[in-house]
C-alpha positions, 0 to 999 in steps of 0.5 A: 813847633815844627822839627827836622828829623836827621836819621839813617835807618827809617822802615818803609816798604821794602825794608819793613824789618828796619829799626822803627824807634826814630819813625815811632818816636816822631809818629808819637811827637807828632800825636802830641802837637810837633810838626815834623819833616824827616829826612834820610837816605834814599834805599830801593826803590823808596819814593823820594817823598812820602807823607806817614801820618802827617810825617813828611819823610824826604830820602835824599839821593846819594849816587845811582840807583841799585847802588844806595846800599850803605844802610841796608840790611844790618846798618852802616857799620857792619856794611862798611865791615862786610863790603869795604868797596862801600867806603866809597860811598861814604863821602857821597853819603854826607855829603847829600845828607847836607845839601838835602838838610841845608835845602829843607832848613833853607825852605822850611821854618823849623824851630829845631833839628834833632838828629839820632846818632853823634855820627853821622847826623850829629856831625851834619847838624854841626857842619850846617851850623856853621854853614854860611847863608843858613840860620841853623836852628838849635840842634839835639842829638840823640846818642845811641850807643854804637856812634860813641862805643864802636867808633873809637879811633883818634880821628873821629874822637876829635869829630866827636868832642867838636860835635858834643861841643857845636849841638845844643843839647844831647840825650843819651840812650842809657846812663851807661853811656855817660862813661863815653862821654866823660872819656871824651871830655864833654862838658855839656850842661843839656844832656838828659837820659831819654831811652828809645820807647817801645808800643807795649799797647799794641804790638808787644801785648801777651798774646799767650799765657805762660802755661800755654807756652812751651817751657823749654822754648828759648829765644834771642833777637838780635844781629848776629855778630861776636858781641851779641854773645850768641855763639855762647848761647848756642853752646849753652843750648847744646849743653842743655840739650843732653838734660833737656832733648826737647829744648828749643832755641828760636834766633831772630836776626841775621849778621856775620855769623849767619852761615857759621851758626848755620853749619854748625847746628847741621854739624852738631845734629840740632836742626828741630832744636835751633831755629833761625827765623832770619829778620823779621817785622816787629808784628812777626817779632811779637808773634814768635815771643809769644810762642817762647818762654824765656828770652835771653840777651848773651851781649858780650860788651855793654849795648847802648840799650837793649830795645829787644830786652823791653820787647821781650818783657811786654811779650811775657817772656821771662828775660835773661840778661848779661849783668852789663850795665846798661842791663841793670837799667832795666832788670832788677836781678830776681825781680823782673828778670835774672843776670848772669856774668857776661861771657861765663856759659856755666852761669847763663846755663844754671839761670836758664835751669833756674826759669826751666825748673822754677815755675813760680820764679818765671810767673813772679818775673814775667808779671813784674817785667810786663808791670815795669816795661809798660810803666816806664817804656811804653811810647806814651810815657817815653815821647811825653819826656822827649816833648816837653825836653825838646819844648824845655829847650826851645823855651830858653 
């Protein structure tokens, strides 16, 4: 079966901090027999064509050079938030997105398309169907949380239901994205629950057993924007720190609130107990999880799936989750984890005590967490359900 993989983010050379889910996932499709070709956007000085593993990944051209910034950095979204001149970029953008994906189907005979997120890819993969001189093979797409919950507006809710309509089948991130849909209307008889999958077997491995960790060594991985509820995390580690002087907070990521966060741990003095790391590659990631002993996700609103949260557990890391619902799809409260009520600092502050104090509480999480993550998120159980989907459809 031969597969034309649309995408938007890819990693490579000079963007290695990149998400990798969409390279991973095709590098473990193709390990179990897909002949797979991937297209996405030209960023850097990336080669227009390269060959990964048997991937052929093509980057297509969408203005000059020094100039393809859309999907750099942070993603298309919070660019288009942070730089509105990229607006500009953004018909450009589709529009050589189509011509390279009607160019490749045009050449190449691929059983299907599989584009990751409704918007832009599923809108390019359901403009080619209806494109003319083309036989567009059938199309899945891939939501993954921020093309349906953030790209809220009238307009592209009228893109969305024509492009659940036009695809031949969806696979949504988590169950807790089925809500959007339902808010939209879709009636669609292929849509199936496939998470994103994490390599459990050799990046996120305990490196470090719990005891030789720091106790007090906290850490976050994610954008730093609002809805990641950082901002309240810090709070809480500065509450803490009057009971805890030696408590350590490690932020990876970088986002809008960089500087803000930035001052404000010079202005409160906390310079050797909150650190930010900035982005980092997924090696550089698992390293810093197994210096930490508590991983905590603060989101203020529902994630699509929460990819750092599987990350964290592979790492033996105790996790620490806003109880939203695309967390309850991977934390059982006590269990392999402990939730705290969305936005309520007194609650996140007394279940990170909980884990500081309650050593045979954090070793019991630690051991499930690791147990379950392996179990049902590991890129060996998570591709095996997206081959035989994808071949299930083909079949029909």
């Amino acid at each position: 079966m031969k597969l034309l993989v649309l995408t938007s983010t890819l990693p490579g050379k000079h963007n290695e901090t990149d998400p990798r889910f969409v390279l991973d996932l095709c590098l473990n499709l193709s390990r179990q027999g897909m002949e797979i070709d991937i297209l996405t956007p030209h960023v850097n000085d990336q080669p227009l064509q390269e060959n990964i593993s048997g991937i052929t990944i093509y980057r297509y051209r969408y203005f000059f050079s020094g100039f393809e910034k859309l999907t750099s950095g942070n993603g298309i979204l919070p660019n288009l938030k942070k730089h509105k001149a990229y607006y500009f970029l953004v018909p450009f953008f589709l529009f050589g997105q189509v011509i390279a994906a009607y160019k490749l189907i045009k050449k190449n005979n691929y059983d299907f398309v599989h584009a990751h997120w409704l918007i832009p890819q599923g809108l390019i993969a359901s403009l080619l169907k209806i494109a003319p001189f083309i036989q567009c093979p059938p199309v899945l797409c891939t939501i993954h949380g921020s093309d349906i919950v953030k790209l809220d507006t009238y307009v592209l809710n009228i893109f969305k239901r024509w492009i659940i309509e036009n695809v031949d089948a969806i696979t949504l991130v988590s169950k807790s994205l089925q809500y959007y849909l339902d808010q939209l209307g879709a009636n669609h008889n292929n849509i199936q629950v496939c998470p994103m999958g994490v390599d459990l077997k050799g990046c996120f491995t305990i490196q470090k057993k719990p005891e030789e960790r720091n106790p007090l060594s906290l850490i976050f991985v994610g954008r730093l924007i609002h809805q990641k509820g950082i901002l309240e995390l810090i709070e809480v580690i500065r509450d803490l720190y009057k009971n805890y002087p030696k408590i350590e907070l490690n932020i990876i990521g970088e986002g809008d609130l960089s500087e803000r966060i930035n001052n404000y741990i010079k202005e409160e003095g906390l310079e050797k107990n909150i650190i930010l790391h900035g982005a980092k590659t997924p090696q550089q990631v698992a390293q810093l999880l197994n210096q930490s002993s508590i991983f905590v996700m603060p989101s203020t609103i529902n994630e699509g799936f929460g990819l750092v949260t599987i990350e964290a557990m592979g790492c033996g890391c105790a996790v620490l989750a806003s109880d939203l619902p695309s967390s309850r799809e991977i934390i059982q409260h006590e269990t392999n984890g402990l939730l705290f009520k969305p936005s309520d600092m007194t609650d996140m502050a007394r279940q990170v005590e909980r884990l500081i104090l309650n050593n045979n509480l954090k070793e019991q999480i630690v051991t499930q967490a690791r147990q379950s993550a392996v179990e049902q998120y590991d890129w060996t159980a998570i591709s095996s359900k997206y081959f035989s989907y994808i071949t299930d459809l083909y079949s029909k």
